[in-house]
Legacy VTK file of the C-alpha trace (Angstrom):
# vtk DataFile Version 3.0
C-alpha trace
ASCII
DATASET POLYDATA
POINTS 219 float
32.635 322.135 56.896
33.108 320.319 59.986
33.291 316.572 60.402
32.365 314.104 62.273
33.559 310.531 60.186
32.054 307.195 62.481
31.792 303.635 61.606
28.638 303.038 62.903
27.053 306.517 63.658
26.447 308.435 66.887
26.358 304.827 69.061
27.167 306.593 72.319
27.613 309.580 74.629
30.934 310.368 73.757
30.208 310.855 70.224
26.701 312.754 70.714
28.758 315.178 72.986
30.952 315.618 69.963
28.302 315.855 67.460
26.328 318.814 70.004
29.654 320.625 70.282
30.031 320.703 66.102
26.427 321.755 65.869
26.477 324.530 68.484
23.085 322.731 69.873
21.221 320.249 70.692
20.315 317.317 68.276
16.941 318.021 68.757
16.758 321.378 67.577
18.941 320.546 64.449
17.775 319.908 61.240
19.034 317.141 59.059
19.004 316.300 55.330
19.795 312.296 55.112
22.430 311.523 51.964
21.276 307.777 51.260
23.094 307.683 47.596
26.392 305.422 48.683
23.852 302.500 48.936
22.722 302.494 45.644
26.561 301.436 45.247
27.040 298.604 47.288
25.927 295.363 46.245
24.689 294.396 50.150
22.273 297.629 49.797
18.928 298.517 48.158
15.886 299.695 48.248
14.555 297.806 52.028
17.552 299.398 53.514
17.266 302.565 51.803
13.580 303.234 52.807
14.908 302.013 56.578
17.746 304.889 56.591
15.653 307.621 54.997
12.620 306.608 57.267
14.706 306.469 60.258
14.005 302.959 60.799
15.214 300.555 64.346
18.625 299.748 62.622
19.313 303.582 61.674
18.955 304.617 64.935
22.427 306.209 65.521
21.714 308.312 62.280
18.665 309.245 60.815
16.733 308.203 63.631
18.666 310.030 66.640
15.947 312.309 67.268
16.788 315.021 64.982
14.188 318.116 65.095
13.088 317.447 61.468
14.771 315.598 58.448
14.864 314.901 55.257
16.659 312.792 52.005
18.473 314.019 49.794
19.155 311.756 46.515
22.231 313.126 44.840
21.529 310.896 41.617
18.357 313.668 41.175
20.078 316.746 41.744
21.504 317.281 38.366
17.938 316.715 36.579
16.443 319.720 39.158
19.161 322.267 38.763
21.143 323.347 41.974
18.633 326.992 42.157
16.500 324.329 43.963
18.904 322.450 45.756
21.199 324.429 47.162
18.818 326.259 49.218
18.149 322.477 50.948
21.458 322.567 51.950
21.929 325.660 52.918
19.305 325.619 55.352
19.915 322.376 56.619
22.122 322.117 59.920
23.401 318.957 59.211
24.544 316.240 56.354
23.877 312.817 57.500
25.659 310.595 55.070
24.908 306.766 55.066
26.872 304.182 54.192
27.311 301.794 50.583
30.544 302.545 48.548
32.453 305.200 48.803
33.590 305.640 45.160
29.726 305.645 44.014
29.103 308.480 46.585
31.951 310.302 45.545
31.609 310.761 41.361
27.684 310.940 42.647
29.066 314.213 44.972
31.438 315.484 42.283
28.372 315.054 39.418
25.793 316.582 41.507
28.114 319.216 42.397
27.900 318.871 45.790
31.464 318.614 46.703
31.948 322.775 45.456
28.977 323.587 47.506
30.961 322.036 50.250
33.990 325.213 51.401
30.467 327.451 51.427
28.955 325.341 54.248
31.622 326.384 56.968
29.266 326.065 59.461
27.541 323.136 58.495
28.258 319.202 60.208
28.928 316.407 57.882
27.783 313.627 59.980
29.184 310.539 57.830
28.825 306.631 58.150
30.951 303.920 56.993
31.147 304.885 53.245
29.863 308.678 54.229
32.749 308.908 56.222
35.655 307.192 53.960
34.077 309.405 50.923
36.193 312.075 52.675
39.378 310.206 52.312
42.120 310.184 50.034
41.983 306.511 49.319
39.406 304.004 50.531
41.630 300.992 49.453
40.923 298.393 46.868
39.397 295.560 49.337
36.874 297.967 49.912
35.498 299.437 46.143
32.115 297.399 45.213
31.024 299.471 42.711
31.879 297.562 39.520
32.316 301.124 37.470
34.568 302.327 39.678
38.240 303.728 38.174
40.125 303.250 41.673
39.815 303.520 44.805
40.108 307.418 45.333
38.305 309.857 47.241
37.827 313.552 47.946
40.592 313.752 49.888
39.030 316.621 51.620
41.043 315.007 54.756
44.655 313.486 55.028
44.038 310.351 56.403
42.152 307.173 55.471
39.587 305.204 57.534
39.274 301.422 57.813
35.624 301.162 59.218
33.981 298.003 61.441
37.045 297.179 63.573
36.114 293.822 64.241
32.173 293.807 63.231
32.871 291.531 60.301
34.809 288.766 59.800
37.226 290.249 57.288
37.636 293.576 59.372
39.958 292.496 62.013
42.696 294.303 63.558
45.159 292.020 61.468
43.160 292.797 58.293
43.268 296.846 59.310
47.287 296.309 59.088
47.731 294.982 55.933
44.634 297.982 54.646
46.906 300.458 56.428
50.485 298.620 54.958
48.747 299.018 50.936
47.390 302.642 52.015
49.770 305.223 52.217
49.648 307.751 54.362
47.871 308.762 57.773
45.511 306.115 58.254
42.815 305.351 61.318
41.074 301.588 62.005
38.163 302.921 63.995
35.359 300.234 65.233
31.563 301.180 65.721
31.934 302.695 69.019
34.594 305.500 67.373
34.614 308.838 65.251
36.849 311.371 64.306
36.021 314.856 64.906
37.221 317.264 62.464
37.139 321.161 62.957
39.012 323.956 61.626
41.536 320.440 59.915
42.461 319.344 63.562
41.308 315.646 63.563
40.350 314.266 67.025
39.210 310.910 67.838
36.335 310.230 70.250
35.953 306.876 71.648
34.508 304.707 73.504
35.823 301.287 71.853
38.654 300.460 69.774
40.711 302.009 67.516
44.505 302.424 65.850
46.276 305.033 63.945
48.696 304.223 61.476
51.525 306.440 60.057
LINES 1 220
219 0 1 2 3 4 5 6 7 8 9 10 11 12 13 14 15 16 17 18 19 20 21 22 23 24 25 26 27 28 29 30 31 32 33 34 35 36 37 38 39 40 41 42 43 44 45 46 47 48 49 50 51 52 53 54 55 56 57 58 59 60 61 62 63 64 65 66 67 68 69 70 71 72 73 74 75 76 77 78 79 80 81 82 83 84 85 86 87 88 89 90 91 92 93 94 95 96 97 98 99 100 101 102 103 104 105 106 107 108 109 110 111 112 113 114 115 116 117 118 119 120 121 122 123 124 125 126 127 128 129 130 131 132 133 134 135 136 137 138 139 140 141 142 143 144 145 146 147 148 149 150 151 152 153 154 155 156 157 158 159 160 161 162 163 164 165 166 167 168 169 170 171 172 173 174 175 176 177 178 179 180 181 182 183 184 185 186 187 188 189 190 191 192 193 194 195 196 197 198 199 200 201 202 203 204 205 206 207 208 209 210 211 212 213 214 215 216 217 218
């Protein structure tokens, strides 16, 4: 599948170019299913902000609301009480995944009960679009400072990439760049801080970052 991991979503030019060139065309002609489940995770989310991402509200406009030629959600809590003979076919027909973000470690035994994440090596041609929590899901480790899920074992991922994302360079208060050493420090491994105006473009495993605001790689 090919990647593209961002902070914030597709926020400018830079990234949309990147996004078009995964796709093979334009946004507009692309159709997107919207992955809202990582919310249901995070204490900060619920049901106002999931009805604004799957309805493509103002604030989800560099995701669900980029213009996208149709969309719709899907809710991998429901997939395992539908049976994947109707919900693979969603996927397969859909261009692209855009996955919102919550926490990571919900998303990811959410993606591994649905059985998503074996669909996944089938959907070569297929863009993962994720955000925040969408994007770290792909990780190895998300690190402990960021696991709000209160059920969750650790803080592992898929680890469908080698490297770890700290997300929101400098959008919060405890996301700084001196916060994003001591993440990368505990981590372990290949690590990126990106901020909101970054992403990471993943094709064929060849990760490339596209930016046009700040960001560090560690290790």
């Amino acid at each position: 599948m090919k990647l593209l991991l961002t902070s914030g979503g597709v926020t400018n030019p830079s990234i949309a170019a990147a996004l078009v060139s995964l796709l093979g065309k334009p946004i507009a002609e692309s159709r997107a299913l919207c992955i809202p489940t990582a919310q249901w995770g995070h204490p900060m989310c619920g049901p106002e902000s999931v009805q604004g991402f799957v309805s493509a509200g103002s604030r989800w406009q560099h995701s669900s609301g980029v213009g996208w030629q149709s969309m719709g959600a899907l809710e991998l809590t429901a997939l395992p009480t539908v049976g994947a003979q109707r919900w693979v076919s969603w996927v397969q027909e859909a261009d692209v995944l855009v996955v919102d973000g919550g926490d990571a470690t919900y998303l990811c035994h959410w993606m591994r009960v649905s059985g998503l994440v074996d669909l996944l090596p089938s959907l070569a041609d297929k863009v993962w679009v994720g955000i925040s929590a969408g994007s770290m899901v792909m990780t190895p480790r998300i690190g402990p400072e960021f696991v709000q899920w209160a059920a969750a074992p650790d803080d592992r991922a898929l680890g469908l990439v080698d490297f770890s994302i700290f997300p929101h360079l400098n959008a919060f208060p405890t996301n700084t760049p001196a916060d994003a050493e001591r993440w990368a420090a505990e981590i372990g491994g290949p690590a990126y801080a990106i901020d909101e105006q970054t992403a990471i473009s993943v094709l064929d495993g060849q990760a490339e970052v596209v930016s046009e605001g700040e960001w560090k790689r560690y290790g």
